[in-house]
N, C-alpha and C positions, 0 to 999 in steps of 0.2 A: 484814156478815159477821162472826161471832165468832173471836176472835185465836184463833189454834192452841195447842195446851198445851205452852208451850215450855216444859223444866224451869227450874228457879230457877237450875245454872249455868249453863246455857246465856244466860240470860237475864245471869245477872252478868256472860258475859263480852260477850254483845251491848253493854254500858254502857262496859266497859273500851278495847273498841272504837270507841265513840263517841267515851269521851274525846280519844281518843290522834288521830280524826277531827275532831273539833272544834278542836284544838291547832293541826294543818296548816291546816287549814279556813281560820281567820281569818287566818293570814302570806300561803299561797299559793294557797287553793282545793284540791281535788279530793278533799276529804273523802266524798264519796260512792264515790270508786275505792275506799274502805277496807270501807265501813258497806253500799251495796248484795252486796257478792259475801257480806259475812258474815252479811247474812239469805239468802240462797238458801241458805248454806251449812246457815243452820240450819234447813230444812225450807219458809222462807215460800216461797207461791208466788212469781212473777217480778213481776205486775201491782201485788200487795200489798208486795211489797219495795220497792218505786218508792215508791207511794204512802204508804208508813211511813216510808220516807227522808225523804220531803218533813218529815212531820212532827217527827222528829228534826233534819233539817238545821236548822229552820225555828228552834228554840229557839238554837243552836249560832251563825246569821247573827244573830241578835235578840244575841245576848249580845257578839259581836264588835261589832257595830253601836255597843250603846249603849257599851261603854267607848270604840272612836274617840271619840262623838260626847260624852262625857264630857271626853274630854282636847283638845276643840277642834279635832280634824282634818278635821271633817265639816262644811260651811257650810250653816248653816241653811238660808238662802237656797235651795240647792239640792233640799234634801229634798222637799219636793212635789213638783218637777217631773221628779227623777233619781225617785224612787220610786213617781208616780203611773204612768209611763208602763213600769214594768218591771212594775207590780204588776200592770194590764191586760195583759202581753204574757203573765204568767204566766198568766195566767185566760185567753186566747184557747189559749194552747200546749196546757193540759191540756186544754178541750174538742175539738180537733181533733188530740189523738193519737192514736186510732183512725184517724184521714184521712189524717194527714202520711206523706213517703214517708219511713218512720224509715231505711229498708233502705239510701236513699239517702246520708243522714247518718253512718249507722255506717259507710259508707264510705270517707266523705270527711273528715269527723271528724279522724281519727288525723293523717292529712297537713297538717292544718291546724295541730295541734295540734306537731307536728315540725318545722315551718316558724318558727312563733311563739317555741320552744324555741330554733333557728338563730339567728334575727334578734336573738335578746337576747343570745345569747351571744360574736356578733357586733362587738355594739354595746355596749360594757360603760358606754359614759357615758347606756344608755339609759334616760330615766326619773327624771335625776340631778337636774334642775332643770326652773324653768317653761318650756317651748318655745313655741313658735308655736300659735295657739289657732286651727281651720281652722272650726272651731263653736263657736256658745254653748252652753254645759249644757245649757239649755233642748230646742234645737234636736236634739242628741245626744242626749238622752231620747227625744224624740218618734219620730226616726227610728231609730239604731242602736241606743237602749236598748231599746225596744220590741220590735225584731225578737228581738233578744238574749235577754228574755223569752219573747218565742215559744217560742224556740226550748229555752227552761231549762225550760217547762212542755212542751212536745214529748219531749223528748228528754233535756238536762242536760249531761252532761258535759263541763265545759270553760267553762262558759258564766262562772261567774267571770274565767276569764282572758282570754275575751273582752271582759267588761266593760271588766276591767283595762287590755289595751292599747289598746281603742276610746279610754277616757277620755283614753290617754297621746299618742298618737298623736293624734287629732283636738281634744280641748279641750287639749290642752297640762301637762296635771298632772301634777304630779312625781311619782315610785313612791310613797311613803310616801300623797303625797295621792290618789293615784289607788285606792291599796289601801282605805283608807280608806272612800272615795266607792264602790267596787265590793262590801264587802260592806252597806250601804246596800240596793244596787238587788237583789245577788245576795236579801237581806230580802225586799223585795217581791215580786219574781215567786215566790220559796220560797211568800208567803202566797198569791199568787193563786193557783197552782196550787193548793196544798194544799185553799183552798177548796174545789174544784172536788170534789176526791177524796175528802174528808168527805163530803159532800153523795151522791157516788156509794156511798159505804158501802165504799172499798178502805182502808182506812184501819186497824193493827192500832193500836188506839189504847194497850193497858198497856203491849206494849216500844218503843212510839214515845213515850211519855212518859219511861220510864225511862232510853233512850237518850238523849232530850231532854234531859234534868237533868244526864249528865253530857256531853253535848255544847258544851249552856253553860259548866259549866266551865271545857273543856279551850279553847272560845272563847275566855273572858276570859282564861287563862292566855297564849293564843296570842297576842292584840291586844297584851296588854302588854308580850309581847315583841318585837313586829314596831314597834311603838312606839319602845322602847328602843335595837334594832339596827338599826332604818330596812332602805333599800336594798341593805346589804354582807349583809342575812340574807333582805329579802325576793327579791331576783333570783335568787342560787344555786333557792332553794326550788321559784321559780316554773319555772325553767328544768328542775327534776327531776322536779315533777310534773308540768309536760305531756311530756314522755318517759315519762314513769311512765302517762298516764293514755293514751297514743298506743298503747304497748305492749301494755295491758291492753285496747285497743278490737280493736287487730288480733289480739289471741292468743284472741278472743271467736268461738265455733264460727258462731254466725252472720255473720262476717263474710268477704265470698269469698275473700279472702285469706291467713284463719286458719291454711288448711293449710299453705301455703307457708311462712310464717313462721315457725308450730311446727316443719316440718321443717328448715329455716336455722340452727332454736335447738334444734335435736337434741331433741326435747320427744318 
């Protein structure tokens, strides 16, 4: 399908967007809460806003990825098996998202996501150091990475910080190393899915490239700082965007609880 004729600012500011998304993106995740509402906003359908995300996010994980894995946070060792198993989850999710019960998810989604937000904020030593390893990498690819995947070509949002505490929690990896390793897999399943959506032709490929370029930037800008300031910058982040991202699910007209909420929030 042929990209829509979005004017040139429109489009400059789609980029400006990205950036500012890819910066968050690589510290804390939820770069898509920024980059999907701001193509609906700008005319894209819904289907093709997903799947232009992918291709945008896709550059933005790529560029986080390689600076971790530049600066040594990312073990080699693990990359095939954290990435092969998120990459397939991503490629099952987007073929069966016409299937999945999304309706389900956006549901439940939000409270998950407000839970996770709790528990950190809770537990300020969480993530500080290596803990108790309840799985090997491996093993957390195969099962929780993979579903996780699923569920990031299904659906998406969140699915970094899922990575995130999956790794912290069950492999025992410290925030910094666990951020690290999370945008890694959050890479792969971005590619599997996105395959998928190329292939289907949803895909606006000139503002998904140009969001792409400066996605990456604002990535590399973002990794070298979540680098720099470690856990005293990536926790606060991670704890705002899943409130940020729990909020933006429930105040979302499909969701049956939309109205309630917006009436709470005098909206």
């Amino acid at each position: 399908m042929p990209d829509p004729g979005l004017a040139l600012e429109v489009l400059a500011l789609l980029t400006a967007v990205a950036f500012a998304a890819g910066f968050l993106d690589a510290i804390a995740g939820g770069g898509g809460l920024i980059t999907v509402p701001a193509l609906l906003i700008a005319g894209v359908p819904p289907v093709q806003a997903i799947a232009t995300n992918k291709l945008q996010g896709t550059f933005g994980v790529l560029s986080s990825t390689a600076t971790f894995l530049r600066a040594g946070a990312i073990d080699k060792r693990l990359v095939l098996p954290l990435a092969g198993a998120a990459f397939g989850g991503g490629v099952a999710g987007a073929v069966v998202a016409t299937l999945a019960p999304v309706g389900v998810l956006r549901t439940i989604i939000p409270f998950i996501l407000i839970a996770i937000a709790i528990y950190m904020l809770l537990t300020p030593k969480f993530g500080d150091a290596d803990a108790k390893s309840r799985l090997s990498p491996p093993a957390f690819a195969g099962s929780v990475g993979a579903t996780i995947g699923i569920y990031d070509g299904v659906f998406g949002p969140g699915a970094g910080t899922f990575y995130l505490i999956g790794l912290i929690l069950l492999c025992g990896f410290p925030l910094l190393k666990a951020t690290a390793h999370t945008k890694l897999m959050n890479a792969a399943s971005n590619l599997g899915a996105l395959g998928f959506f190329l292939s289907a032709g949803h895909v606006l490929i000139v503002p998904g490239l140009a969001m792409g370029v400066a996605a990456a930037a604002g990535a590399y800008i973002g990794a070298r700082t979540g680098l720099k300031h470690g856990a005293r910058l990536i926790r606060p982040l991670v704890i705002l965007v899943s409130l940020a991202m729990a909020l933006r699910l429930l105040l979302d007209p499909l969701h049956p609880l939309a109205g309630a909420v917006r009436g709470a929030l005098g909206f």
